[in-house]
N, C-alpha and C positions, 0 to 999 in steps of 0.2 A: 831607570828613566824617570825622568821628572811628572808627576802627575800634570804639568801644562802642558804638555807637550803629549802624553795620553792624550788628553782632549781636545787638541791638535786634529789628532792623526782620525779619534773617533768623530770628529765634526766632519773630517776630509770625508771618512766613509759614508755618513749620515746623506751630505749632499752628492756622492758618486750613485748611491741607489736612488736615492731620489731623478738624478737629472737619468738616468739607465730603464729608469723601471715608467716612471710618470715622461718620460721624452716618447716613447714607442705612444702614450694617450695622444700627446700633444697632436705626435704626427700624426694618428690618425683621425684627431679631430679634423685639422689643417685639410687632409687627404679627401672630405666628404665632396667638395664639391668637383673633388676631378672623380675618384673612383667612384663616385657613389649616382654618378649619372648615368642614368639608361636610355633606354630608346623612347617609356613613355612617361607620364607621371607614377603608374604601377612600378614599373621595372626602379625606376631612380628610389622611388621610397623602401622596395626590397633592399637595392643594393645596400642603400644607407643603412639599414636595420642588421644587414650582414655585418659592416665595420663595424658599428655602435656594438654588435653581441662580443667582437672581438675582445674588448677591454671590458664589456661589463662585469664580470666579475673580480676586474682587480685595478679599476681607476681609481675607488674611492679610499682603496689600502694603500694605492700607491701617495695618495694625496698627505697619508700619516708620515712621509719621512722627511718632507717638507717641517710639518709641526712638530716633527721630534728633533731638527738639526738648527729650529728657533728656540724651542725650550734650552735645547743643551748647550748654545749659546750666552741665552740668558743665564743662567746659572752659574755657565762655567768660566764667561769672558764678558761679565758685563758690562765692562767700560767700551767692549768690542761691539757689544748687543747695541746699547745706548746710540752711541756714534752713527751706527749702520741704518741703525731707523728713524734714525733725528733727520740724517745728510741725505736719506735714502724714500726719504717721506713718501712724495710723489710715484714716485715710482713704481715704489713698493704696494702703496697704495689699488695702482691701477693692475698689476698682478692679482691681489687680492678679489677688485671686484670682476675680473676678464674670470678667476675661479668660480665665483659666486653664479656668474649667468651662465658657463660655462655648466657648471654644477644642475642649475635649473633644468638648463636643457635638456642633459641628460633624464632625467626625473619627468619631464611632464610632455614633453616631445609627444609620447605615447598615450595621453590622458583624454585625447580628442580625436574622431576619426574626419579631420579635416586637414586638404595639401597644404594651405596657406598657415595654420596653426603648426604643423609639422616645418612646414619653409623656416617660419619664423624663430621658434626653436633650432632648426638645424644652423641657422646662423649667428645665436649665440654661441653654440658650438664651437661652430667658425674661428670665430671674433675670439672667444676665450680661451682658444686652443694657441691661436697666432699670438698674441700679445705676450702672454709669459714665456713663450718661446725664442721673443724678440729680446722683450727686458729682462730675463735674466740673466741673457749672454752681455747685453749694455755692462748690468749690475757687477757680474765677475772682473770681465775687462778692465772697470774701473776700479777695484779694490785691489785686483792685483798689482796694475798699473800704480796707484798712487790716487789719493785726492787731496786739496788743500784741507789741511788741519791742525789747528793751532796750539799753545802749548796748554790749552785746559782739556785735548781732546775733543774738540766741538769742531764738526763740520762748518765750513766757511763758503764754503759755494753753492751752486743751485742747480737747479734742474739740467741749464745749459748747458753748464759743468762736465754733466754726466753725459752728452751730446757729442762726446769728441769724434775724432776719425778713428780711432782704436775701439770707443764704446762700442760706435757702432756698428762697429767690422766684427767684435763679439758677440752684438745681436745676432748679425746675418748669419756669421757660423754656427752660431745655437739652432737658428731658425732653419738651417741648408740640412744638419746632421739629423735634426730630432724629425725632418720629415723623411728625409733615407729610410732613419730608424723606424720609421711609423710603416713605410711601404715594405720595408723588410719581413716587418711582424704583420703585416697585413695576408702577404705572399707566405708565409710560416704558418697562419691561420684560416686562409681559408682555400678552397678549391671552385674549380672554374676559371669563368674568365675573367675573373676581378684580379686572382693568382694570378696570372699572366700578366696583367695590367700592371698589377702592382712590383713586380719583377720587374719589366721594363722601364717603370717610373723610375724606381730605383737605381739602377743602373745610369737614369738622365741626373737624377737630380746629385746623386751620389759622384758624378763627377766633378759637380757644382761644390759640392760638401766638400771635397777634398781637395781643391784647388785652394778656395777662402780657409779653409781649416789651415792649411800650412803657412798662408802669409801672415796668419793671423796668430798662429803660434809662434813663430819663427821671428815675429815684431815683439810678441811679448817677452821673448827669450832672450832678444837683444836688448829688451831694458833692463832686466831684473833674472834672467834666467842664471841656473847653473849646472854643473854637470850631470848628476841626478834629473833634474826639470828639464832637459834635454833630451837627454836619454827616454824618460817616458814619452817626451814629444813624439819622436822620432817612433818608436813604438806604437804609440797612437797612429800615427801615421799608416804603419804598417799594418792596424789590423784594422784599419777603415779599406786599403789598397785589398786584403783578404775578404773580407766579408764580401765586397762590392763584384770581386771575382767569382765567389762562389755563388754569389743570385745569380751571374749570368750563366754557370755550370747547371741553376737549378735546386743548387742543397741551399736550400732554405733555414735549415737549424744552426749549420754552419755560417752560415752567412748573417742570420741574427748575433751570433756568438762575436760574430767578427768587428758589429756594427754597437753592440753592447760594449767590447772591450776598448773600442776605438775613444767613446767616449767616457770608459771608466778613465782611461789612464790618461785622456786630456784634461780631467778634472785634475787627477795625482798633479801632472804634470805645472798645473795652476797654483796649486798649494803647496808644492815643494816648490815649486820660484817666489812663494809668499814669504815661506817660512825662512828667518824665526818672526816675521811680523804677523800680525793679523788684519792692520789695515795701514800701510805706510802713509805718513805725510809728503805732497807733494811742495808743503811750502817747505819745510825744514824737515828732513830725515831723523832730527835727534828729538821730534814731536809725534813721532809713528807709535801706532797703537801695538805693541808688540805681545808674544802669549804671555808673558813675564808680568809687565805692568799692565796687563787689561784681568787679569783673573781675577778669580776668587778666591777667596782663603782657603788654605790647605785644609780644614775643618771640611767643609763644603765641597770642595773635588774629593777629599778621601770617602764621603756617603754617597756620592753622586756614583764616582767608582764600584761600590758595592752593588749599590742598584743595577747600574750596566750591567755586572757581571751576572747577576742572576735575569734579567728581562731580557736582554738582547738575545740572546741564543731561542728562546722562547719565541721572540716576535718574528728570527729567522724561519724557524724550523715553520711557521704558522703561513709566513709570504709565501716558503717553496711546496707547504700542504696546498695549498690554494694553485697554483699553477701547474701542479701535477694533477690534479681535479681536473680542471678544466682547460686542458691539454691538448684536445683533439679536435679537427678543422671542421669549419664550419661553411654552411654555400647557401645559395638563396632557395634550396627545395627547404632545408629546416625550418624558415619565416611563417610561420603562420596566416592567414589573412589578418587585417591590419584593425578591422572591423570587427576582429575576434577578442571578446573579452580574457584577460587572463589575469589571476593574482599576481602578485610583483612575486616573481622565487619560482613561476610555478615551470615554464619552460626550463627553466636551469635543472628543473630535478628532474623534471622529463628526459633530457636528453642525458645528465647525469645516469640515470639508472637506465637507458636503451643504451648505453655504450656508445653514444653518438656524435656527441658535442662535448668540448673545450672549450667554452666563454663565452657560454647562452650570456647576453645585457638582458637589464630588466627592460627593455624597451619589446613590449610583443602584444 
């Protein structure tokens, strides 16, 4: 097998954990201001603190596969890299900073014992959970689709461009699945009634997810799709129709697994309809950025190769250490008062060593 086509298949992967692992944060950021309301200003700020502990310990690991499937990009397909963030500026741009405040949040939410400084934070959250969840389903839809570009490789269109009826039928799909996924892992994580809540959500919104998920695959299949790209559609399909079944049965691990693979193999499913390109041209097909002519020199994928082979099993083996850790459900008796000072780390080894809790956040 040809080392472009390796790094193909290894980018395909890069962005499948990425959208798998970092989609359950998104959703659950999305998720604060329905689950995370109580009866008073106490009960809503517990709740909240309850989702936030869910992801805290593995939003900001998840955020590395992101950086890792831009590096290996760059390196590996840089006429592909060049193009995507020259045509992608904007966009990409506003991703970056929906992370940045999103990121804050998390971090300083808890640095004040006041509602309005906590609101304020929670709604970066918000704001920076929704946005990348919208643009980088636009982002995908358009690359696999096509965009104008011309025979030096240079994006030619703008912002608008990327506004189509497909872009942003991709958004809404990204945006419908990743909060399923968010309410799935929410219901996986913790107990009470927020579990219930969030079973039920899922189950609403999950049918929402899977109605635009099929038109919207099933449009891109008809431009570009193929037998393979199909086949995983279809499968996607099916294990979004499974998980969404088993929340309403209650098995919860099951029904993560379901709502995980749905969206591993939509991803497959986008990249095997891409492939052999990496980014088609919509003005002229015989200008498409393909793995062939967007790489790097065989010099440069042969070390790049080497490195994958000894780091990646390493950075695996370290993601599934961390989620076996911090494994076990969490409810709003674990919360501490909110007024109670605590070092950043320090609840997590608390309930780590009482056998308690699976994804104490530093927010406590």
């Amino acid at each position: 097998m040809e080392l472009t086509v390796i790094w193909f298949i290894l980018i395909a992967v890069l962005w499948t954990g990425y959208f798998v692992l970092e989609g359950f944060d998104f959703g659950v950021g999305m998720l604060l201001p329905i689950l995370g309301k109580g009866r008073d200003e106490l009960d809503t700020d517990n709740r909240r603190r309850v989702l936030l502990n869910t992801i805290g310990p593995h939003w900001d690991g998840n955020e590395v596969w992101v950086l890792t499937a831009g590096g290996a990009t760059f390196a590996a397909f840089p006429h592909w890299y060049a193009t995507l963030f020259s045509g992608f500026y904007l966009p990409l741009l506003l991703i970056l900073v929906a992370l940045i405040i999103r990121n804050m949040g998390f971090e300083y939410r808890h640095k004040r014992d006041d509602d309005q400084w906590r609101r304020n934070w929670d709604l970066c959250i918000i704001v920076g959970s929704f946005l990348p969840a919208l643009l980088w389903g636009v982002a995908f839809a358009n690359i696999v689709a096509g965009v104008p570009i011309n025979a030096d490789k240079e994006y030619t269109g703008n912002l608008f461009t990327l506004l189509n009826p497909l872009g942003l039928l991709g958004g809404v799909t990204t945006l419908l699945l990743f909060l399923t996924h968010g309410a799935v892992f929410v219901a996986l994580k913790t107990s009470g009634e927020i579990r219930e809540e969030a079973r039920a959500l899922a189950w609403k919104v999950g049918i929402a997810a899977a109605v635009v998920a099929v038109v919207f695959l099933v449009w891109v299949m008809m431009l570009t799709g193929n037998t393979g790209s199909w086949i995983l559609a279809v499968l996607a399909a099916v294990a979004l129709v499974v998980g969404l079944l088993m929340t309403r049965l209650g098995r919860d691990g099951v029904a993560f697994t379901g709502t995980a693979a749905a969206i591993a193999l939509a991803v497959w499913a986008l990249f095997t309809a891409l492939f052999p390109d990496v980014m088609p041209s919509s003005t002229n097909p015989a200008w498409s950025l393909t793995h062939e002519n967007a790489a790097s020199t065989d010099l440069t994928l042969k070390i790049m190769t080497g490195a994958a082979v000894v780091f990646t099993p390493i950075v695996l083996a370290y993601t599934a250490w961390t989620y076996w850790i911090f494994r076990k459900r969490i409810s709003t008796h674990h919360i501490p008062p909110a007024h109670e000072p605590r070092e950043v780390g320090e609840l997590e080894a608390e309930h780590v060593a009482a056998g308690e809790v699976g994804g104490a956040h530093r927010d406590h």
